[in-house]
C-alpha positions as CSV (number, residue, x, y, z in Angstrom):
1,X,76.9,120.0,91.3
2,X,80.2,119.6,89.0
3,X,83.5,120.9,90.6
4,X,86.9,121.8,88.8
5,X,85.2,121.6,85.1
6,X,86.0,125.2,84.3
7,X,89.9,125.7,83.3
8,X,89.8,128.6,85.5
9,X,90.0,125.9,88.7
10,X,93.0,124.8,87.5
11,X,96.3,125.5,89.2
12,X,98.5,127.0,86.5
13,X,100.3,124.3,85.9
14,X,97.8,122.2,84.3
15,X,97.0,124.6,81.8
16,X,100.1,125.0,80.6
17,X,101.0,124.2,76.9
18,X,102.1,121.1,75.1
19,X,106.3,121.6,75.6
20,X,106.3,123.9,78.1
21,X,108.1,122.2,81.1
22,X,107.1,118.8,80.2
23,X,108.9,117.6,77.7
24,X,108.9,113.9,79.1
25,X,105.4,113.5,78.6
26,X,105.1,114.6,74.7
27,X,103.7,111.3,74.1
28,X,101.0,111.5,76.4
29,X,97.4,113.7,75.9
30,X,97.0,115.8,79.1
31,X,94.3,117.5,78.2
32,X,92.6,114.0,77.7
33,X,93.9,112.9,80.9
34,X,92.7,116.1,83.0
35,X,89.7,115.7,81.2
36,X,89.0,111.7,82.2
37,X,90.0,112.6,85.8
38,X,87.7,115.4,86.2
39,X,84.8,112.9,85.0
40,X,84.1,111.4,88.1
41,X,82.7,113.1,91.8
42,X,83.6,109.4,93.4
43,X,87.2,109.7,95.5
44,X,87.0,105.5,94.4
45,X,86.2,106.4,90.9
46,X,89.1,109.5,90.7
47,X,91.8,106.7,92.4
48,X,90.4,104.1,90.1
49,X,91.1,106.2,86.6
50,X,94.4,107.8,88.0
51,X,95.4,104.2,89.0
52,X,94.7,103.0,85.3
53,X,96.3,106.0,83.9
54,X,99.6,105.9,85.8
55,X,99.4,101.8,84.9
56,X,99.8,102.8,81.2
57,X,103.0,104.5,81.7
58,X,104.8,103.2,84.5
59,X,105.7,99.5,85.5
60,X,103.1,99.3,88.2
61,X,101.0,96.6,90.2
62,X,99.0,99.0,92.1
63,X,98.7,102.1,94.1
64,X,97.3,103.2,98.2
65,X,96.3,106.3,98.7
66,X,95.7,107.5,102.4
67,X,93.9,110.6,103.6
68,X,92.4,111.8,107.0
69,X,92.3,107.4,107.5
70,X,90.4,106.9,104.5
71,X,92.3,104.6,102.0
72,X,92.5,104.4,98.6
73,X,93.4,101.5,96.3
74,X,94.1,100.3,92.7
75,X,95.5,97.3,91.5
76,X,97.4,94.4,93.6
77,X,99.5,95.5,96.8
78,X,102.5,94.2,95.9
79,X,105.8,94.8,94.5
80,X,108.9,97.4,95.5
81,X,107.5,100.3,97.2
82,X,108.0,103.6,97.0
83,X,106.2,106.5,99.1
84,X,104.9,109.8,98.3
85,X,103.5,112.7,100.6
86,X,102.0,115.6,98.6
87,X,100.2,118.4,99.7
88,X,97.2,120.2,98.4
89,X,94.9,122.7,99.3
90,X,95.9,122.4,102.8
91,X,95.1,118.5,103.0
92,X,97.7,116.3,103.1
93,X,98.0,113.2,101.0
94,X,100.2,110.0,101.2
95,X,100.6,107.7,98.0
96,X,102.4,104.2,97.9
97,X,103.3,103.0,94.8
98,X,103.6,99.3,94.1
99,X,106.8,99.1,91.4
100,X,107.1,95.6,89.5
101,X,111.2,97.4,89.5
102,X,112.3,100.2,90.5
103,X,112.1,103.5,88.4
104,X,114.6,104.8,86.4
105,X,115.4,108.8,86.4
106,X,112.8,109.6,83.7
107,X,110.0,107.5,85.0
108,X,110.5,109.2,88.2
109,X,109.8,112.5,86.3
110,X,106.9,111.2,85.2
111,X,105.7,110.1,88.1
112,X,105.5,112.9,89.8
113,X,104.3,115.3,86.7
114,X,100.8,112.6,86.4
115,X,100.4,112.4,90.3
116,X,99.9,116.6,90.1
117,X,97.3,115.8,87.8
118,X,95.3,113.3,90.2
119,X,95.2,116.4,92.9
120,X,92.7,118.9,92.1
121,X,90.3,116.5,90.8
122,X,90.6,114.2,94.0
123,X,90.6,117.3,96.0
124,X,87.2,118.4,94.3
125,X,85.5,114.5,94.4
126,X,86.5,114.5,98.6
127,X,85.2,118.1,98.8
128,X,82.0,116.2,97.3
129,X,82.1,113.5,98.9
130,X,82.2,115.8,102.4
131,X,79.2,117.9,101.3
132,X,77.1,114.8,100.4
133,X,77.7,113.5,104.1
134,X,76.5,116.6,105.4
135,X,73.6,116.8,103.6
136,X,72.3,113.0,104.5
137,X,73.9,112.9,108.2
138,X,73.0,114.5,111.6
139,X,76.0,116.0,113.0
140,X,75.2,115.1,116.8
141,X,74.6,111.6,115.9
142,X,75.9,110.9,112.8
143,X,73.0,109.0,111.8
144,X,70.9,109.3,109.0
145,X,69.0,112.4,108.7
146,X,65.6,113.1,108.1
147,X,66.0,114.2,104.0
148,X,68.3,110.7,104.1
149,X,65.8,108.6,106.0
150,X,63.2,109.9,103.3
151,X,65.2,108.9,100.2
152,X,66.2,105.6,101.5
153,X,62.1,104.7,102.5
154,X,61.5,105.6,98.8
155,X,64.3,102.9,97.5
156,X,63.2,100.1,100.1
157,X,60.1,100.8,99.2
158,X,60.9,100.4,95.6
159,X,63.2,97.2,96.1
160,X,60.4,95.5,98.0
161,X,57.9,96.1,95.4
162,X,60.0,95.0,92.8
163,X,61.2,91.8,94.1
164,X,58.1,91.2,96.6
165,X,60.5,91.0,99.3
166,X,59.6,92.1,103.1
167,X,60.5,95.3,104.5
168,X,60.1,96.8,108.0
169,X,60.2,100.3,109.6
170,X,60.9,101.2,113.1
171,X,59.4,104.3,114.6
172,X,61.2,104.9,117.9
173,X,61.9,107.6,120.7
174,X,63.6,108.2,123.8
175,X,60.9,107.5,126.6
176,X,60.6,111.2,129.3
177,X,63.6,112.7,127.1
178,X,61.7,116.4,127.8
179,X,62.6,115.5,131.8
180,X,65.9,114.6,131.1
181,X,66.9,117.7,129.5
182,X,64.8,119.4,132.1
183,X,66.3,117.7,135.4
184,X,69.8,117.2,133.9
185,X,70.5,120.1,131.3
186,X,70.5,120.1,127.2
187,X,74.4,118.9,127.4
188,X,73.6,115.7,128.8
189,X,69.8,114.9,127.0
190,X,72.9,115.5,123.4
191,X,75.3,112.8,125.5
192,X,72.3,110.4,125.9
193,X,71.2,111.1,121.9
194,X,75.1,110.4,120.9
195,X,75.2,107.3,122.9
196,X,71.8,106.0,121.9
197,X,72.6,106.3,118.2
198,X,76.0,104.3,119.1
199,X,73.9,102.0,121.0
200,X,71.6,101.6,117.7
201,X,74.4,101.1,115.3
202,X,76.1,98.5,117.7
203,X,72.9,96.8,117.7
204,X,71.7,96.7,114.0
205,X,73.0,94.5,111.0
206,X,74.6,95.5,108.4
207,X,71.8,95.7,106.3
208,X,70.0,97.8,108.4
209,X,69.4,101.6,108.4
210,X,69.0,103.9,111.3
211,X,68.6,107.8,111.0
212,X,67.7,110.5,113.5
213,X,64.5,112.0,112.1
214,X,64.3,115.2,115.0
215,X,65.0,115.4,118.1
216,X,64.5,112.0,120.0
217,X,62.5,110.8,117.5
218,X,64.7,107.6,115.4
219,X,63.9,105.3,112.5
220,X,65.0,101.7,111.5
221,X,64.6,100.6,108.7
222,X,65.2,96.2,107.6
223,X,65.2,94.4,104.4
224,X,63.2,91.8,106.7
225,X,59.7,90.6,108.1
226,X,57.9,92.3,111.6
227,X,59.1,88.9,113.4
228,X,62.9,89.9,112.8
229,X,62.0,93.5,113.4
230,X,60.8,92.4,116.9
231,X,63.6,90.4,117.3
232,X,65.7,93.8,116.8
233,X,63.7,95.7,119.4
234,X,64.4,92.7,122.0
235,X,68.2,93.3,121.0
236,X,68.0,96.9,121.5
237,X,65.8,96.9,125.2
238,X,68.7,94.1,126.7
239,X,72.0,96.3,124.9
240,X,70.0,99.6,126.9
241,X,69.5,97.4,130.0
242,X,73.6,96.6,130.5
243,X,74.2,100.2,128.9
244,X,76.1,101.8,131.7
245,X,75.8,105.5,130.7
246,X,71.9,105.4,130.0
247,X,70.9,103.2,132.3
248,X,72.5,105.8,135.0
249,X,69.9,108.2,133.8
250,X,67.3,106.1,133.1
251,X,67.0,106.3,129.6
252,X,64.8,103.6,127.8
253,X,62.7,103.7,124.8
254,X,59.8,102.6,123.1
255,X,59.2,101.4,119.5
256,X,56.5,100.8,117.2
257,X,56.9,98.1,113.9
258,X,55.3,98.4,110.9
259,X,55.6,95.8,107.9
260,X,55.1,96.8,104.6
261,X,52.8,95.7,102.5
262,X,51.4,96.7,98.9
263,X,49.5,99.1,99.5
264,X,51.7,101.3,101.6
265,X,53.2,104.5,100.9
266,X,55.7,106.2,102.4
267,X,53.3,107.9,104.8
268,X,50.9,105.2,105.4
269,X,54.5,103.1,106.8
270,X,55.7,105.4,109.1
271,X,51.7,106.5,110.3
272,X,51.3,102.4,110.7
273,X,54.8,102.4,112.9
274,X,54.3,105.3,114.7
275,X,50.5,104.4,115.7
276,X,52.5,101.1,116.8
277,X,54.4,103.5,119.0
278,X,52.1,105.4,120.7
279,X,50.6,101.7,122.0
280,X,54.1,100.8,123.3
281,X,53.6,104.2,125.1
282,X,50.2,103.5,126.5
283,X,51.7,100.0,127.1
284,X,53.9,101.2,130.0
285,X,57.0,102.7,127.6
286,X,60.1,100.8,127.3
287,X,58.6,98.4,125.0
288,X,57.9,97.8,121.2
289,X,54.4,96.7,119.8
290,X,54.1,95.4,116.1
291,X,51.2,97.3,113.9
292,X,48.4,94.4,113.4
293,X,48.1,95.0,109.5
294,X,47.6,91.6,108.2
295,X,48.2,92.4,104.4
296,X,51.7,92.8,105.3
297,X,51.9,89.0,105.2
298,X,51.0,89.1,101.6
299,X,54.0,90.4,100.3
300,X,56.0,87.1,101.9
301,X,57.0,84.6,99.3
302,X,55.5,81.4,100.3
């Protein structure tokens, strides 16, 4: 999906000719500039080519851009100052420019002629970036989501295969979750998802991955062995034990761990951690059990 490549996207002032209002910039190649901007669907890559462009033409050290608490930056943060707030498309924007001196009256001109520029094409790249979120993230949770889950299992699976390295998957659920919704309404069984998902990403590494697949139904997946998967289970049953909110309703879980190993597929993972599951079930709930496939060792560098 390409945004803002048609000139018909353009606000009118971007299309207008060489000489027509902007005299102070007959040096420069608009065109080539709208066109480099309009390259990228990356906010970071837009910021990143604006930042060099502006560089070429004003004394700068670098630029911050802030919008809606996400931040921007190119270059070093230091220097004289000056602030910008622009408006666009009903978002609002603030830029801080980083001077090496302060601008005289015609590179102020030019200023803010090239930051129009950056606008639609930043605009377009956040729109995006917005969409892409949606489309890999459940909105209760704001975990993973299942389509996400799926193309990230295909990459680990990829990275582990390539490098031999170990990887683990997680199948997970919330233990009686029907009862809850039943006993306590479908507002509270969405409270206890939201708060388990915090209580998941509070829990993980950074290097780990956890989606909502459906309903109560979670994944996790770790650039690691079973052994560290198990220790990440442990982690999760204590951090429900002293949770306040879930522990009120009784909500605990049960997990299943499945190491990769070379002959896997995607399906044959999750069906190994999920049969891992049901056992923790069968075990008594509110447990994990670790699928007992030893040619997952195999893939462990000795």
């Amino acid at each position: 999906m390409e945004f803002g490549l048609a000139t018909e996207s353009l606000p009118i002032e971007y299309r207008k000719p060489m000489g027509a209002g902007i005299a102070t910039l007959s040096e420069v190649d608009l065109v080539d500039i709208i066109q480099q901007l309009h390259q990228h669907l990356d906010p970071r890559s837009v910021f990143a080519c604006f930042g060099k462009i502006m560089g070429q033409h004003l004394p700068l050290y670098g630029i911050c851009l802030e919008h809606k608490g996400q931040l921007l930056h190119w270059g070093q943060q230091q220097g004289y100052a000056i602030e910008q707030k622009l408006s666009f498309a009903e978002r609002q924007f603030t830029i801080n420019y980083m001077l090496k001196a302060p601008l005289v009256p015609s590179q102020t001109q030019r200023l803010i002629q090239l930051q129009k520029l950056v606008l639609q094409p930043l605009f377009n790249a956040l729109q995006y970036q917005e969409m892409s979120q949606q489309a890999m993230y459940d909105a209760l949770t704001k975990l993973g989501n299942r389509h996400y889950y799926r193309e990230s299992l295909r990459k680990e699976i990829a990275r582990a295969e390539r490098n031999q390295q170990p990887l683990s998957l997680i199948a997970l659920d919330l233990d009686n979750f029907k009862q809850l919704n039943d006993d306590f309404g479908h507002q509270l069984g969405d409270n206890a998802l939201i708060e388990f998902a915090e209580l998941l990403n509070a829990t993980i590494r950074d290097t780990d991955l956890a989606f909502r697949i459906g309903g109560d139904e979670f994944t996790i997946l770790l650039q690691a062995d079973s052994q560290v998967a198990a220790l990440l289970c442990q982690r999760i049953l204590d951090a429900l034990a002293n949770h306040d909110y879930l522990e009120k309703y009784q909500v605990s879980t049960s997990m299943g761990i499945a190491q990769w190993c070379t002959n896997d597929s995607e399906q044959s993972l999750y069906a190994r951690a999920d049969n891992a599951l049901y056992k923790a079930k069968a075990a008594g709930r509110q447990c994990f059990q670790t699928d007992s496939n030893r040619e997952a060792n195999k893939i462990i560098i000795d």
